[in-house]
FISE-739526 format. One record per residue (C-alpha): residue number from 1; chain; x, y, z. Coordinates in steps of 0.05 Angstrom, whole numbers. Each point is the difference from the previous one (the first is absolute). Example, Ala and Ser with C-alpha at 12.3 -4.5 7.8 and 13.67 -1.06 7.14 Angstrom:
residues 2
+------+-------+--------+--------+--------+
| resi | chain |      x |      y |      z |
+------+-------+--------+--------+--------+
|    1 |     A |    246 |    -90 |    156 |
|    2 |     A |     27 |     69 |    -13 |
+------+-------+--------+--------+--------+
This chain:
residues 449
+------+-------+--------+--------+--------+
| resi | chain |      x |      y |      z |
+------+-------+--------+--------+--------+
|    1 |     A |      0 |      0 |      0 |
|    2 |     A |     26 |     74 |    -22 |
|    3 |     A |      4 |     49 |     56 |
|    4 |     A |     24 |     77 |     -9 |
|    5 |     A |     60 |     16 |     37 |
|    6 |     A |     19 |     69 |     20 |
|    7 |     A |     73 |     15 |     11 |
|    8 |     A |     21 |     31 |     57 |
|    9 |     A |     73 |     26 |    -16 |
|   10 |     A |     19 |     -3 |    -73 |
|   11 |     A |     76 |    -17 |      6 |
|   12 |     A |     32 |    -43 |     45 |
|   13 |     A |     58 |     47 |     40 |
|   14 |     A |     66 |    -40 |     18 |
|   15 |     A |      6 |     -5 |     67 |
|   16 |     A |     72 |     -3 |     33 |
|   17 |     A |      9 |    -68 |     27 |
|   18 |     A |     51 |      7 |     61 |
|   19 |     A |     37 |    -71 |      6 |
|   20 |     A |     20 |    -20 |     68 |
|   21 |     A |     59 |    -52 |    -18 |
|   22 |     A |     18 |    -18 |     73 |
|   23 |     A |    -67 |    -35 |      2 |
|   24 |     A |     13 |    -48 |    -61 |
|   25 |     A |     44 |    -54 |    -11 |
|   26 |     A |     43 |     -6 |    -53 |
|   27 |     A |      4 |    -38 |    -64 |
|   28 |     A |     45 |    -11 |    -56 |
|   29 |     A |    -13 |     15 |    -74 |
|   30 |     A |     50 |     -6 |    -57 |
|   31 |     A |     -3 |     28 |    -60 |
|   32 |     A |     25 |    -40 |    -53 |
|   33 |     A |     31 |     59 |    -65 |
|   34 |     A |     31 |    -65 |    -36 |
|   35 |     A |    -64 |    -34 |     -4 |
|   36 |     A |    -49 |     33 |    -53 |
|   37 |     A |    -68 |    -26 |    -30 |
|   38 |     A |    -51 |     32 |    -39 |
|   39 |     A |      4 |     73 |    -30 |
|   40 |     A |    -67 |     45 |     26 |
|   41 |     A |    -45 |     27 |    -51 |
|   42 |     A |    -52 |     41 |     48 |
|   43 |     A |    -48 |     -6 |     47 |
|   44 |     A |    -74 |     24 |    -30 |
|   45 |     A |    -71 |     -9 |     -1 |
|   46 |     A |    -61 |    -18 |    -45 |
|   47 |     A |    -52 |     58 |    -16 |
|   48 |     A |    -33 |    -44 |    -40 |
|   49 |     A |    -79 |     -4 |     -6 |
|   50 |     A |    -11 |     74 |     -3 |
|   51 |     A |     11 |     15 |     67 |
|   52 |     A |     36 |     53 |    -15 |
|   53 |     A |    -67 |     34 |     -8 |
|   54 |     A |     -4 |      1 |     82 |
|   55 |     A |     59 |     44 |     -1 |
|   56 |     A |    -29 |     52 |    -53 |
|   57 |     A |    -66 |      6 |     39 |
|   58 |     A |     44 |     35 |     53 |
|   59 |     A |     19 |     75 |     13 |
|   60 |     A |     66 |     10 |    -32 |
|   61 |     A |     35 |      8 |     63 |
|   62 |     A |    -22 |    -64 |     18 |
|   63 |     A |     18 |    -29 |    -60 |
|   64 |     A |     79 |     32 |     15 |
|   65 |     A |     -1 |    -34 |     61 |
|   66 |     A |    -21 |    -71 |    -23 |
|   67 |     A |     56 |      9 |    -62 |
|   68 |     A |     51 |     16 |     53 |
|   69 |     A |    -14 |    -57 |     51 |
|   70 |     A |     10 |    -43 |    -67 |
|   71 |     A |     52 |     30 |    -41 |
|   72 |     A |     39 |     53 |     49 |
|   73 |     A |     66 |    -35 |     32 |
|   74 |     A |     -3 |     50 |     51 |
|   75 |     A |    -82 |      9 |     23 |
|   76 |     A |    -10 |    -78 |    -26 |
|   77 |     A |     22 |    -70 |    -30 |
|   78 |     A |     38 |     30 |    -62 |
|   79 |     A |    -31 |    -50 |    -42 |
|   80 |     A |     42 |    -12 |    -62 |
|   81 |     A |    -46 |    -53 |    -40 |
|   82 |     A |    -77 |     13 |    -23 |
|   83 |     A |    -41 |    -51 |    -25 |
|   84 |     A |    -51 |     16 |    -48 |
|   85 |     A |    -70 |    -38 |    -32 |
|   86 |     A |     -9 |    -14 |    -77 |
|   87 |     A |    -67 |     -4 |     -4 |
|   88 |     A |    -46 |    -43 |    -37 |
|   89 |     A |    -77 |     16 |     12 |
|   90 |     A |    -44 |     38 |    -40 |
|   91 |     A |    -11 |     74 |      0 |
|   92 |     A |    -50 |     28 |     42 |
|   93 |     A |     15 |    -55 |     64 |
|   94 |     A |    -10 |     30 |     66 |
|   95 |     A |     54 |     12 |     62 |
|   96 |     A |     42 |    -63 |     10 |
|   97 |     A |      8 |    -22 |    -71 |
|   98 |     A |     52 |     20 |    -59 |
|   99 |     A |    -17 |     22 |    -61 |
|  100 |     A |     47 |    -28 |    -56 |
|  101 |     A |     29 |     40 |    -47 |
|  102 |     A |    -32 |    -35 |    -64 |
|  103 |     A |    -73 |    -13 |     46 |
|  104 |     A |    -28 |    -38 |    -69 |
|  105 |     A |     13 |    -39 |    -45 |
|  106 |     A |     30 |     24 |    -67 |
|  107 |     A |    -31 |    -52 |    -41 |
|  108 |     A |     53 |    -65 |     13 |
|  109 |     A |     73 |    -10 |     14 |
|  110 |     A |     13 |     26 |    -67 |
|  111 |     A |    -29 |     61 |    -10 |
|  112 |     A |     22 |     66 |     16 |
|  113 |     A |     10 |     24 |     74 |
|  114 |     A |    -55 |     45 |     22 |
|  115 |     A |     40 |     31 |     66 |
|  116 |     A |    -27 |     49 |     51 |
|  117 |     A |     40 |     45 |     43 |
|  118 |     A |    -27 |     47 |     34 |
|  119 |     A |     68 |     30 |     35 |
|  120 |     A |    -35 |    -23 |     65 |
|  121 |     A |      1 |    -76 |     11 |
|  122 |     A |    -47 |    -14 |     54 |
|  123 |     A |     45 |     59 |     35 |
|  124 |     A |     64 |    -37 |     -6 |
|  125 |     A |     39 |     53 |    -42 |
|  126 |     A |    -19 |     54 |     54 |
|  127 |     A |     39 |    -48 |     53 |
|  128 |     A |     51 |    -17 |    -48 |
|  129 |     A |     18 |     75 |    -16 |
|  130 |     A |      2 |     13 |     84 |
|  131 |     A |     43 |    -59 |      9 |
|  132 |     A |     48 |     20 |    -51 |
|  133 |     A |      5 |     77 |     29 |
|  134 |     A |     29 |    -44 |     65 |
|  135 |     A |     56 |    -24 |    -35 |
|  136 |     A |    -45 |    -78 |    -15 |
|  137 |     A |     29 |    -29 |    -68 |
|  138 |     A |    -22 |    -60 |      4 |
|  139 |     A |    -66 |    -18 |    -29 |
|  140 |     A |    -29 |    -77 |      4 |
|  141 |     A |    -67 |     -3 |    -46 |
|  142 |     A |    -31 |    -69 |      6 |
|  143 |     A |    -58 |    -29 |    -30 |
|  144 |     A |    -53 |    -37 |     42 |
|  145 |     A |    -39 |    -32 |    -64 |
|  146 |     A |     -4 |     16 |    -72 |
|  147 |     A |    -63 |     30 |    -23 |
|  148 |     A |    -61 |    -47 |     -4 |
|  149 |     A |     -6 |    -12 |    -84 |
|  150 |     A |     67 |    -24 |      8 |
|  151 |     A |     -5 |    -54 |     45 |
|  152 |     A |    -41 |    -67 |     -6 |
|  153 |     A |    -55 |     13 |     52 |
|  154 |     A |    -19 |     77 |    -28 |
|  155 |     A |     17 |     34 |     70 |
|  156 |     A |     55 |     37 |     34 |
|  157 |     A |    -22 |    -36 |     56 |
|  158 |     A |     -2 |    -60 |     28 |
|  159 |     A |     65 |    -29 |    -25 |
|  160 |     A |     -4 |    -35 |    -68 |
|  161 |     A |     50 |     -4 |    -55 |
|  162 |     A |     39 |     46 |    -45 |
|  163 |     A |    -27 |    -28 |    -73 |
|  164 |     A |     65 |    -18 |    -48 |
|  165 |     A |    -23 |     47 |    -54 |
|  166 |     A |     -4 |     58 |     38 |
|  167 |     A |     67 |     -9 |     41 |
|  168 |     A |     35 |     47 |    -51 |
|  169 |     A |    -50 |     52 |      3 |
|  170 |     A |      3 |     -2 |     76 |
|  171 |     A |     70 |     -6 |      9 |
|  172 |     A |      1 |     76 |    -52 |
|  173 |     A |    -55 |     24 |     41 |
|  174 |     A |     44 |    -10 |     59 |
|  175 |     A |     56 |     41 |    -33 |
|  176 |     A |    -47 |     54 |    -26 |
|  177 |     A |    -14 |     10 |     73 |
|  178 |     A |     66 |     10 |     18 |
|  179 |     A |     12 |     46 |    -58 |
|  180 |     A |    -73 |     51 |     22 |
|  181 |     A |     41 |      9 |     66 |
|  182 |     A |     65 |     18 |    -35 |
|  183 |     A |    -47 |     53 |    -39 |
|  184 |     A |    -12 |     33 |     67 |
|  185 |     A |     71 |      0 |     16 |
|  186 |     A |      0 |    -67 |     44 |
|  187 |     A |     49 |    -54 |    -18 |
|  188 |     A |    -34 |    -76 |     24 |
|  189 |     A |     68 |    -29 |      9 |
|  190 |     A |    -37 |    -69 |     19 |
|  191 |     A |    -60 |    -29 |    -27 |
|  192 |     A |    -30 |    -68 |     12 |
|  193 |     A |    -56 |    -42 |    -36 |
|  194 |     A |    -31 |    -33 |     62 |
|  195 |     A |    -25 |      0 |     67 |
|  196 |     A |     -9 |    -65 |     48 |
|  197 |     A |    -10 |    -37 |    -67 |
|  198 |     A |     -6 |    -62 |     45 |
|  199 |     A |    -66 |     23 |     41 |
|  200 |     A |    -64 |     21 |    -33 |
|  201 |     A |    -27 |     67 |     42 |
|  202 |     A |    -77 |     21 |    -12 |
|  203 |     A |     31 |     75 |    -25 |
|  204 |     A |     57 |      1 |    -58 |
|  205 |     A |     43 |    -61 |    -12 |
|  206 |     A |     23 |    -54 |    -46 |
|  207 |     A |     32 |    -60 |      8 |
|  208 |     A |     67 |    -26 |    -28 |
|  209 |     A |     31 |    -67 |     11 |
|  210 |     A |     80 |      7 |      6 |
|  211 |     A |      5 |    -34 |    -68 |
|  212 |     A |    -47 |     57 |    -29 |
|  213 |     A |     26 |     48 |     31 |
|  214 |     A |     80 |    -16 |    -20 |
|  215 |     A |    -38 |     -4 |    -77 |
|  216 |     A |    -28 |     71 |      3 |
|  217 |     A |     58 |     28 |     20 |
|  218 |     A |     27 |    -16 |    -63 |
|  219 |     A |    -58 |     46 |    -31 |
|  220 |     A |     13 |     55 |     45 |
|  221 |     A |     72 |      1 |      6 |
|  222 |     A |     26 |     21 |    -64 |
|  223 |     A |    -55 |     59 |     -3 |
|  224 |     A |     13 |     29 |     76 |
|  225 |     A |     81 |     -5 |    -15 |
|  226 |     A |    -12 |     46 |    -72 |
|  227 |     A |    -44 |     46 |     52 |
|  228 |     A |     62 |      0 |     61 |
|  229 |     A |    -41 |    -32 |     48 |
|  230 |     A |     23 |    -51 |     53 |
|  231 |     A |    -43 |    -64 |      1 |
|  232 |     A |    -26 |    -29 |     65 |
|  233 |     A |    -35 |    -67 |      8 |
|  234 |     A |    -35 |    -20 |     30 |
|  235 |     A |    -48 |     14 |     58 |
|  236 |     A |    -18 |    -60 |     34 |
|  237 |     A |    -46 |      2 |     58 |
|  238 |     A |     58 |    -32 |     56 |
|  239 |     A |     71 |     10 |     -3 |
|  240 |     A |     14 |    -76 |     -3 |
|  241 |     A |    -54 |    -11 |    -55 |
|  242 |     A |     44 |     56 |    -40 |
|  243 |     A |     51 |    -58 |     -8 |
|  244 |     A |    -34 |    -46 |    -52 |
|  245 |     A |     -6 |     71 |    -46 |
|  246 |     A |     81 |     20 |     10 |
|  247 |     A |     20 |    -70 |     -9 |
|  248 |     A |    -44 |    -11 |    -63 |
|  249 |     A |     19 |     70 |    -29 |
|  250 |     A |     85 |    -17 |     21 |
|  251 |     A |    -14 |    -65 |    -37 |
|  252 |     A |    -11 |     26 |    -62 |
|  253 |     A |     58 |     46 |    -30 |
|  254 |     A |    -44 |     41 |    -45 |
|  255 |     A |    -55 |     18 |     59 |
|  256 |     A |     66 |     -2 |     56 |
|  257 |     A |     35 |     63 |    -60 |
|  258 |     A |    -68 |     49 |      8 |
|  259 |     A |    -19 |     -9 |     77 |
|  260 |     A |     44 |     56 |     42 |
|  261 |     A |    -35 |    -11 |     64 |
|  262 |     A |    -36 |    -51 |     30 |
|  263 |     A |    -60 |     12 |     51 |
|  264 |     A |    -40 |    -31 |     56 |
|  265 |     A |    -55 |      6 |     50 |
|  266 |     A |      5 |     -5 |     81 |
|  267 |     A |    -81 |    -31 |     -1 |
|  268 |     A |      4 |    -67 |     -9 |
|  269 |     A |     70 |     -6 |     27 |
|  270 |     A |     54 |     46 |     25 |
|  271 |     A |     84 |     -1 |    -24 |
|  272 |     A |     29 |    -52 |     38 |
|  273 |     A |     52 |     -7 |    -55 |
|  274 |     A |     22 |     34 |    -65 |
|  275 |     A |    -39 |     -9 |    -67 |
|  276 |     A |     46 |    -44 |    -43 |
|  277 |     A |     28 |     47 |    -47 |
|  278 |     A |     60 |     47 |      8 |
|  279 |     A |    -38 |     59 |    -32 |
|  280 |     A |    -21 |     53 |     38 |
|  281 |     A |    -68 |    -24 |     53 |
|  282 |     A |    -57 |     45 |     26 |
|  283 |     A |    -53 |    -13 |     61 |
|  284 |     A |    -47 |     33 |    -54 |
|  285 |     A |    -60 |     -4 |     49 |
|  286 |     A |    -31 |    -12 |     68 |
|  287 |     A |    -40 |     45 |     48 |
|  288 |     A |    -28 |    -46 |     71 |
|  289 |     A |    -68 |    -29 |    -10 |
|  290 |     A |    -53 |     24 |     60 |
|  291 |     A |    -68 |     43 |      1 |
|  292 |     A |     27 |     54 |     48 |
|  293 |     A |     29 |     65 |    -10 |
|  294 |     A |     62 |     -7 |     45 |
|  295 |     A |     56 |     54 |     18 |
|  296 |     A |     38 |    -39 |     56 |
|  297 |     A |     71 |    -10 |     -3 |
|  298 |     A |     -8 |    -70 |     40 |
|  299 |     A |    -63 |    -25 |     18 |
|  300 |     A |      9 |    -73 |    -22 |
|  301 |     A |    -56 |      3 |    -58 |
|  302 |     A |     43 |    -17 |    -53 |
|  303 |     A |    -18 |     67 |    -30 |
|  304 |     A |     50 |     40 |     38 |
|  305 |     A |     66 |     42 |    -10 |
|  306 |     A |     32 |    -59 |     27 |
|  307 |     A |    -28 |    -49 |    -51 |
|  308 |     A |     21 |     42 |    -54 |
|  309 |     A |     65 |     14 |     17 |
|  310 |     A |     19 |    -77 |     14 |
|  311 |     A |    -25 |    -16 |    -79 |
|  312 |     A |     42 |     56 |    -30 |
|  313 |     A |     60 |    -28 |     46 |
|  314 |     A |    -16 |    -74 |    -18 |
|  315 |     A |    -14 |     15 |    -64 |
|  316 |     A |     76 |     41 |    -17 |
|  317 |     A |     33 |    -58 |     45 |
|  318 |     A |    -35 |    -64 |    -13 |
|  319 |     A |    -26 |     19 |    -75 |
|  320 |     A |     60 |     39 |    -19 |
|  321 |     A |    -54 |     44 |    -29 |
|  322 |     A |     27 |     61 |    -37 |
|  323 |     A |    -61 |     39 |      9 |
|  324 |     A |    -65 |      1 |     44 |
|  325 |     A |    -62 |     30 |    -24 |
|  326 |     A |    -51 |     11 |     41 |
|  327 |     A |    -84 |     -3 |      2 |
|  328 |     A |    -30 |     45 |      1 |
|  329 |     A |     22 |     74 |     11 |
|  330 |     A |    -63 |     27 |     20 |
|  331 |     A |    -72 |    -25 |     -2 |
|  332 |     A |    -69 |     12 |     49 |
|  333 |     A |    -34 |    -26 |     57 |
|  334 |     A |     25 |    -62 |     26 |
|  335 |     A |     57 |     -4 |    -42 |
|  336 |     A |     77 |    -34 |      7 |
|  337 |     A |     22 |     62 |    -35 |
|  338 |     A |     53 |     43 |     19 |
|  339 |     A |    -49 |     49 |     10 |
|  340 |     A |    -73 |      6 |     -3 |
|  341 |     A |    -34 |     57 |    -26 |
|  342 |     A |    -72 |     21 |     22 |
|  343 |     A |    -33 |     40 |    -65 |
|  344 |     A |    -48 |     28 |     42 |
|  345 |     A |     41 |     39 |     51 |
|  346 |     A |     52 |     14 |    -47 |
|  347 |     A |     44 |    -28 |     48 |
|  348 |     A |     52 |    -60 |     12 |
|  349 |     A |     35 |    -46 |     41 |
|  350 |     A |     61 |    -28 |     -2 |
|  351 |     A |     23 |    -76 |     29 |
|  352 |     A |     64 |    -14 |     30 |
|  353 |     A |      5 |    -56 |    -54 |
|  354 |     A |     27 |     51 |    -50 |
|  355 |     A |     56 |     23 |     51 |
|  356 |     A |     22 |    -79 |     13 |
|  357 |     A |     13 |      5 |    -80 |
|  358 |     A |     26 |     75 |      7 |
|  359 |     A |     56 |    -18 |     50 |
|  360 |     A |     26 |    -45 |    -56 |
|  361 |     A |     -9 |     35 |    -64 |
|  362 |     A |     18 |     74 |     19 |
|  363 |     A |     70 |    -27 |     15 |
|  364 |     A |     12 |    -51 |    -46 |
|  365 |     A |      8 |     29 |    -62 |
|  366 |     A |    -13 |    -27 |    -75 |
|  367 |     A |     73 |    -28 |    -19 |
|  368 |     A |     23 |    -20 |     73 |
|  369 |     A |     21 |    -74 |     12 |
|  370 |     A |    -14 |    -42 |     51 |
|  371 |     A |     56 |    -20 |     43 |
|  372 |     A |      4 |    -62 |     57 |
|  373 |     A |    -19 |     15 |     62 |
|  374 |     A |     -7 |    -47 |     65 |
|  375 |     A |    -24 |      1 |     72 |
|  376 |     A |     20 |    -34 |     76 |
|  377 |     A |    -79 |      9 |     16 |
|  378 |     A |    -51 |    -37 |    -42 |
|  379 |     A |    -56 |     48 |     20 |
|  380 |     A |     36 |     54 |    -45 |
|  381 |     A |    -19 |     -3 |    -89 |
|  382 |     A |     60 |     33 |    -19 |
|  383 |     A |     15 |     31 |    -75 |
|  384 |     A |     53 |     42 |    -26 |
|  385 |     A |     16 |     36 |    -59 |
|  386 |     A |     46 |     43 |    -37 |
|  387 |     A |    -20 |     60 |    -43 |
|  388 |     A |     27 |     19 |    -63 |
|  389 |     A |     24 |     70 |     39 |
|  390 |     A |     41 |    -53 |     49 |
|  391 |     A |    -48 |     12 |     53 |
|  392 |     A |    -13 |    -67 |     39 |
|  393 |     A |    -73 |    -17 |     28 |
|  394 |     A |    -11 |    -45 |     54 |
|  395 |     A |    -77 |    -21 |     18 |
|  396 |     A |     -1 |    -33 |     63 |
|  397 |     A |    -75 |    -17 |     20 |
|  398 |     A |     -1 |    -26 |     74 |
|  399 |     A |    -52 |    -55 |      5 |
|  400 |     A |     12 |    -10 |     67 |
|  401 |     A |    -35 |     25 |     66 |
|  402 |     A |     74 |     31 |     28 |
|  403 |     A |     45 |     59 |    -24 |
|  404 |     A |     71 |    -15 |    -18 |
|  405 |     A |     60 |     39 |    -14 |
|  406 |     A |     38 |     -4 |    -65 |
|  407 |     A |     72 |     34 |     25 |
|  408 |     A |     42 |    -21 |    -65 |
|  409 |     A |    -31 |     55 |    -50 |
|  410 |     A |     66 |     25 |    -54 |
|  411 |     A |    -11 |     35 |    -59 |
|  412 |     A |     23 |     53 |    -46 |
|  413 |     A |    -17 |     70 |     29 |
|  414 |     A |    -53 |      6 |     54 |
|  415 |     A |    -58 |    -43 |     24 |
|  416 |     A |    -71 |      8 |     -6 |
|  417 |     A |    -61 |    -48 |     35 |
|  418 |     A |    -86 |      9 |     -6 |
|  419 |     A |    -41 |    -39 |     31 |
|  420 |     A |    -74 |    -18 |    -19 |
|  421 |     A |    -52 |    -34 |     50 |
|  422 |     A |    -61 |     15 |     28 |
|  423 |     A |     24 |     69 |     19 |
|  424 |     A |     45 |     17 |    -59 |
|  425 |     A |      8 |     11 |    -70 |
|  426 |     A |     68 |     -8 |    -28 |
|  427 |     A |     20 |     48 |     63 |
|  428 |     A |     81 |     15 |      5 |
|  429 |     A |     25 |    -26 |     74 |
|  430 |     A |     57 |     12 |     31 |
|  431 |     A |     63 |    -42 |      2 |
|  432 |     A |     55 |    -12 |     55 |
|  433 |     A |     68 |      4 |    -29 |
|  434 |     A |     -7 |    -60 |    -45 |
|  435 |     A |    -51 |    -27 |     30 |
|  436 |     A |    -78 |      2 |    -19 |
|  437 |     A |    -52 |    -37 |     40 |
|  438 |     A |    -54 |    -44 |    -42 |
|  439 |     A |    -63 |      5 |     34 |
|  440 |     A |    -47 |    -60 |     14 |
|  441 |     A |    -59 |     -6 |    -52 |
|  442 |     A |     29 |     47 |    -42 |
|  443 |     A |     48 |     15 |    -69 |
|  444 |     A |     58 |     37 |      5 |
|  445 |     A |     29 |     22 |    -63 |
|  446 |     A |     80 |     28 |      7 |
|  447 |     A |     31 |     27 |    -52 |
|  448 |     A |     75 |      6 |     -4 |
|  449 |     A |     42 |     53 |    -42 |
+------+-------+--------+--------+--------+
């Protein structure tokens, strides 16, 4: 059930988190420089289903403030990724459904293209252009079904099949999407054919086996390569589900030569392990199920700041995922959203969710490289990086009920720590000498140089 929320304050203010070290014990992390795994892409989020609309129906200062909490790496998460919708329902569909940029059928595979573009896209290119004013170059479009006269059951819902004799049209149609956004001064440096093409949702969707979806590639990657666009495949609902589509597309050289990036889901299961390919990975989406609107840091729900910042660690650790993309950014009522936007009152809230993913991406920058990184006490999920600058980042995220001391910090130049729990949001604290404590139910994020 919806319900209209009214937000009290409409930014969260750091708060200065004084650490009292005597009180904790200490613990030993290392820091491994030798060691290096995957290269970082971004951190970003899906606007996808026009919900970008939400945002527009707010005063423009409002609108600032929302931007910054997303984009800003000094009021917010300094999101570097954005993950946009192709659409593929007709025209005139209400709130909650995109409108494809060819919304009928020309007249059969063969004839001529009859595209639409209305410089809008279900309020995409307003985001996009925002984004991009940040400093965001990185632009993921992704396709949750092709339109419905393409596909054998006549609906961009409710799964169904691509048919064969439209797979060239779709896979230009695709491109030509790509190519309206480069009109408005947008570059979609990744684009990808299909979403969870292994579960059939009641909104937009399409099924692929892994064998069909290694084939289309073939279609597709010769016409997104002419266009300078990175291909990603391919999706899948679960992260270990993802692994039939990689290993079918590394199988095959032709499919293996077009695929830049391969892509997963968190529903059906989280990264435990790496996809099997040594291209570039992304945790491409996952938001916590639930029917509550909740802004706790750590409340045990499973929808909490806590929740989401042990995926994003699990998920650059255990996946070796090069980026994480979040859903959603913003929705209403009882949403999982970053933030949830109430129409009425022109007003908004924000969940600490979106600082458990700030703490990571605001410091760990498109380009860094994750580095080893080990600790004496179990309770802590530790992850470290190093920036292209030479800045290191170390994300400690104390899973434990006690404080503890980490006394070994060295770097290059001075030290900096935040902390975000219940109380803060990505808050500076204050070190001892080279020492920083790591609160209890909490992530600590010190960066070095």
């Amino acid at each position: 059930m919806r319900r209209h929320l009214i937000v009290a304050s409409l930014l969260v203010v750091p708060l200065i988190w004084q650490a009292q070290p005597a009180a904790a014990s200490a613990v030993a992390i290392d820091i491994d420089n030798s060691a290096k795994y995957q290269k970082i892409d971004g951190f970003g989020v899906s606007t996808a289903f026009r919900r970008n609309e939400l945002i527009k129906a707010l005063p423009e200062d409002k609108q600032r403030e929302i931007l910054d909490l997303w984009f800003s790496r000094e009021k917010g998460a300094g999101f570097s990724l954005l993950r946009l919708g192709i659409g593929s329902r007709p025209a005139g569909v209400p709130y909650d459904q995109m409108v494809s940029i060819q919304p009928e059928d020309p007249g059969g595979p063969a004839a001529p293209p009859k595209y639409v573009w209305d410089g809008d896209d279900n309020s995409q290119v307003w985001m996009a252009k925002a984004a991009r004013r940040y400093g965001v170059e990185r632009f993921f479009a992704d396709a949750w079904s092709a339109p419905g006269y393409m596909k054998d059951n006549g609906d961009a819902r409710n799964g169904g099949t691509l048919l064969p004799e439209w797979q060239q049209a779709y896979a230009n149609y695709l491109v030509q999407y790509a190519k309206f956004y480069a009109q408005e001064g947008i570059k979609i440096t990744d684009l990808g054919f299909t979403n969870e093409p292994d579960w059939t949702a009641p909104y937009e969707s399409m099924r692929f086996t892994p064998e069909q979806a290694a084939q289309f590639v073939k279609v597709l990657g010769p016409v997104a390569s002419a266009a300078h666009v990175n291909l990603v495949c391919c999706d899948s609902f679960g992260w270990d589900q993802a692994k039939a589509y990689t290993e079918a597309i590394e199988a095959d050289p032709e499919a293996r030569r077009w695929v830049k990036v391969h892509s997963g889901h968190s529903y059906a299961s989280p990264p435990t392990s790496p996809l099997p390919t040594d291209r570039n990975t992304w945790m491409s989406e996952w938001g916590p199920g639930g029917s509550t609107w909740d802004e706790n840091w750590d409340d045990g729900s499973g929808q909490d700041g806590m929740t989401v910042a042990q995926a994003v660690n699990d998920a650059l650790t255990l996946g070796n995922a090069s980026a994480y993309i979040y859903w959603l950014a913003v929705s209403s009522g009882a949403t999982r959203a970053f933030i949830s936007v109430d129409t009425t009152n022109k007003t908004y809230r924000v969940s600490k969710r979106l600082w458990a993913m700030a703490a990571y991406s605001r410091f760990i920058r498109p380009g860094a490289v994750r580095l080893g990184a080990t600790a004496s006490d179990p309770a802590l999920k530790v992850s470290a990086f190093r920036n292209a600058d030479g800045s290191r980042v170390i994300e400690i995220l104390n899973t434990g009920t006690s404080p503890v001391t980490w006394d070994k910090i060295k770097g290059h130049g001075r030290a900096r720590a935040y902390v975000t729990d219940e109380n803060n949001a990505v808050a500076p604290i204050a070190l001892h000498g080279k020492s920083v404590t790591v609160a209890p139910r909490a992530l600590t994020t010190v960066v070095l140089g």
